[in-house]
N, C-alpha and C positions, 0 to 999 in steps of 0.2 A: 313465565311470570317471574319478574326480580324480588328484590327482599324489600322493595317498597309497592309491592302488588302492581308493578306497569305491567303489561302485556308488550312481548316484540313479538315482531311475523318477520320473519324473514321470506324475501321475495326476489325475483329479479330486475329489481327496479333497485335497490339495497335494502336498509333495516328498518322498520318503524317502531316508533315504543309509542302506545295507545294510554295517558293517565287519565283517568276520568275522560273529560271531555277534550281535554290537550293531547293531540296529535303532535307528533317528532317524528321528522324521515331523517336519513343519514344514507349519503352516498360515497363516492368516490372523491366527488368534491369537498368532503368535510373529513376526509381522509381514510377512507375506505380502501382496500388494494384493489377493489370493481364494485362497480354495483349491485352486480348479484349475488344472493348472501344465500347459502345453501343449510349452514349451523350456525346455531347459538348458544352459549354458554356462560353463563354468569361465576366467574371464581371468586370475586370477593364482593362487596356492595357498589354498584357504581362503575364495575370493569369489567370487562368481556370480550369474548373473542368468539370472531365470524369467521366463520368456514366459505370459502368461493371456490372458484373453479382450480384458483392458479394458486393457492395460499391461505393463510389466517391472515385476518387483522387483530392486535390487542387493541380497546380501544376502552376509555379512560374520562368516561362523562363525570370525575370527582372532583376536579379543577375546575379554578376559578376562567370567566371569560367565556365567552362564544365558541372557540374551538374544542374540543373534545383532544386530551393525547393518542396518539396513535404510534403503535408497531405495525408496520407489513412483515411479513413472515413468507418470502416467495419460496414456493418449492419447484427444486429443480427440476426443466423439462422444457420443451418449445411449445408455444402457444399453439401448434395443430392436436398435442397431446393436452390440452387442458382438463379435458372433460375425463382422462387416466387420473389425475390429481386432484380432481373434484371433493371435496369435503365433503362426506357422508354424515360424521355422527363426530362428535364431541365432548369428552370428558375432563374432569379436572381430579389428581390422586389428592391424597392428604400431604405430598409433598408438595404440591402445587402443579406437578407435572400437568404438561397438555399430552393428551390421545388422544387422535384423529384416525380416523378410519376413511380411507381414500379409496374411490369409485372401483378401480383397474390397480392398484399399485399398495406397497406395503402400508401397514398400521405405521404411525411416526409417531416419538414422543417426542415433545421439546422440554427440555428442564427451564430451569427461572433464570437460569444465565443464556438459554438461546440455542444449546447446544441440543442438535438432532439425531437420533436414534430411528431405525430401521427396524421392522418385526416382519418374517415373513415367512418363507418354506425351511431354510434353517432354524428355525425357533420353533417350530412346528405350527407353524398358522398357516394354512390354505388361505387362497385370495379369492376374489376380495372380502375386506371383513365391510360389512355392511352396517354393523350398529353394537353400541359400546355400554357396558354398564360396569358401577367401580362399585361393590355391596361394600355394608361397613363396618367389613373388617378390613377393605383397601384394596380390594382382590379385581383385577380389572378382569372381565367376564367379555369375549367375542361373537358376537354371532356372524355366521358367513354363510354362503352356499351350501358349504358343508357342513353342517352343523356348528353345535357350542362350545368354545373354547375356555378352557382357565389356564392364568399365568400363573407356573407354578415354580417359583426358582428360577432360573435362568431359562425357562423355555412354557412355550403354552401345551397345555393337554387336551383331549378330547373328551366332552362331559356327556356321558352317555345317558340319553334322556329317556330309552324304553317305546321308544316311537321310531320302525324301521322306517328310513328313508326320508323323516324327517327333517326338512328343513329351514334353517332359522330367518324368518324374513325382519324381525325384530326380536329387542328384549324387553319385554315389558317385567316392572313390578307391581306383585299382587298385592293389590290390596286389602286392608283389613274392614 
């Protein structure tokens, strides 16, 4: 849900935004990096970025005209490994940073000029991370096979939850 209350679903067909009774699909055709949209993420009113198999799009429905702006954002690899680069989960810090968490392959941040960063077994994160949460005091939070991550300084730590063998298939927050 955006900050004008639409609904997306992301599917393998690409994005839908549901307003009321007004239906919008968004593919590769209206500049999408593929069809299929695996995350969604709203960073500011109007802009968001999909997660696919092979990449993010940022895409830019605040301009004027029929086309929507769009970035592709390919991550490196051969289309037999796509489904390794799959977008999992998607965050946005208080810097604007993107984290993505990818199916088989490291956590990636991209900053607001484009440049990519890598998170993995040198940082202390087991793979794969499967789902992403940033609390707010800006703390990006992991969940993986292995359990719960925090980035702590220069490297992530293991959050020990009190539950042996525990592990995190998501992160949800509770509500009040």
């Amino acid at each position: 849900v955006d900050f004008e209350k639409n609904v997306w679903l992301a599917c393998s067909r690409g994005v839908s935004k549901i307003s009321s009774r007004r239906f919008g699909s968004y593919q590769a055709k209206h500049g999408l990096l593929e069809d299929e949209v695996t995350a969604v993420r709203e960073y500011e009113p109007g802009k968001f970025v999909f997660g696919h198999n092979r990449g993010l799009t940022f895409f830019d429905i605040t301009g004027s005209g029929d086309t929507p702006f769009t970035q592709r954002f390919i991550l490196p690899g051969k289309n037999e490994e796509s489904l390794q680069w799959r977008v999992m989960d998607i965050k946005i810090d208080s810097k604007k940073n993107t984290w993505a968490a990818l199916a088989s392959k490291p956590l990636i941040r991209i900053d607001r000029q484009g440049n990519l960063q890598r998170y993995d077994r040198p940082e202390g994160l087991p793979l794969p991370a499967s789902c992403l949460w940033i609390d707010p005091g800006d703390v990006l939070w992991v969940g993986t096979s292995q359990g719960l991550y925090r980035w702590q300084g220069q490297h992530f730590v293991p959050v020990k939850t009190g539950i042996p063998g525990l592990e995190m298939p998501g992160i949800r927050k509770k509500s009040h």
